[in-house]
C-alpha positions in Angstrom: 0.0 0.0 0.0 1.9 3.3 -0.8 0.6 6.7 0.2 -1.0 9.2 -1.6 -1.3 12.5 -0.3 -5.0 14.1 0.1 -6.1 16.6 -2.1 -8.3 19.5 -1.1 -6.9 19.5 2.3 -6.3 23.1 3.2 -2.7 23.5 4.3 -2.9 25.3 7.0 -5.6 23.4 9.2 -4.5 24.7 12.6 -4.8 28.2 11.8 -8.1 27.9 9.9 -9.6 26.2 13.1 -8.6 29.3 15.3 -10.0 31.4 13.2 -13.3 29.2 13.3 -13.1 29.3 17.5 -12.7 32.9 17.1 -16.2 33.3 15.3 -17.7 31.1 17.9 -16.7 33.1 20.4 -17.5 36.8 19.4 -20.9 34.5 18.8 -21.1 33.9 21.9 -19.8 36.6 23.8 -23.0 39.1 23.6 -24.4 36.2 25.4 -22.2 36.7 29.0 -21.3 40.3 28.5 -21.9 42.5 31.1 -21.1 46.8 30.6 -19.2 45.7 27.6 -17.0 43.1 28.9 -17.4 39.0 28.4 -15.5 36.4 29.5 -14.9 33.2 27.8 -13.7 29.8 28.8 -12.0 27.8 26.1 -10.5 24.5 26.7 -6.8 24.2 27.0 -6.6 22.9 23.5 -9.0 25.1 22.1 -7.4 28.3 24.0 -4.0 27.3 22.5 -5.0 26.6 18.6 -6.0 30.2 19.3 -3.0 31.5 21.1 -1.1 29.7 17.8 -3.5 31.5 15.3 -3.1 34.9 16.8 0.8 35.2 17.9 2.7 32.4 16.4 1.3 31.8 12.8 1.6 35.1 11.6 -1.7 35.0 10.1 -2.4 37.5 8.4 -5.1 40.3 9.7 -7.2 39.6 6.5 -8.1 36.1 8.1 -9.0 37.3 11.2 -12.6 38.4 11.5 -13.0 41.7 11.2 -15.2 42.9 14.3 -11.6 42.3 15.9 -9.3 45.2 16.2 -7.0 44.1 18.7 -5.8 41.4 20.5 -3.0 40.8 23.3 -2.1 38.5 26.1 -1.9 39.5 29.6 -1.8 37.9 33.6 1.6 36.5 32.8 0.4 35.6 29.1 -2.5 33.3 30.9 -5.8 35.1 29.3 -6.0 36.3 25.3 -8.0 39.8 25.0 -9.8 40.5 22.7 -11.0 44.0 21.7 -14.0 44.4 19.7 -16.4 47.6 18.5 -18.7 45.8 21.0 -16.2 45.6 24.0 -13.6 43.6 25.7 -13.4 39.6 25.4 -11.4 37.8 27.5 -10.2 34.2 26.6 -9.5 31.8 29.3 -8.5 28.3 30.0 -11.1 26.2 31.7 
């Protein structure tokens, strides 16, 4: 049996599931926001294919979805925040 590589296999899977975690969350968020600030728990997989997408994939701001318009880590690089026209997200580990 010899290998044969898949075809229409996007080649950067990783980076295209952040981006899809990142429209479930600002889908989510309006739903625990209080005074313009939400909260969301991600699990520790989910939270890093983010972290990945964001700071060490250099994807590209294009990809991103565009109610983003900035993002950072803070609390010793423990939560992502997100900043929105809507308010603040806050990704954190469960």
């Amino acid at each position: 049996m010899s290998f044969q590589p898949r075809e229409n296999v996007p080649q950067n899977l990783h980076q295209q599931q952040g981006v899809n975690h990142l429209n479930r969350v600002l889908g989510y968020a309006h739903l625990v926001e209080v005074d313009g600030h939400a909260t969301v728990y991600l699990s520790a997989e989910d939270w890093h294919v983010v972290a990945d997408t964001l700071f060490n994939m250099e994807t590209p701001d294009s990809v991103l979805p565009q109610n983003i318009q900035s993002y950072r880590r803070k609390d010793d690089e423990q939560v992502i925040e997100l900043k929105t026209s809507d308010g603040v997200i806050d990704l954190e580990m469960m």
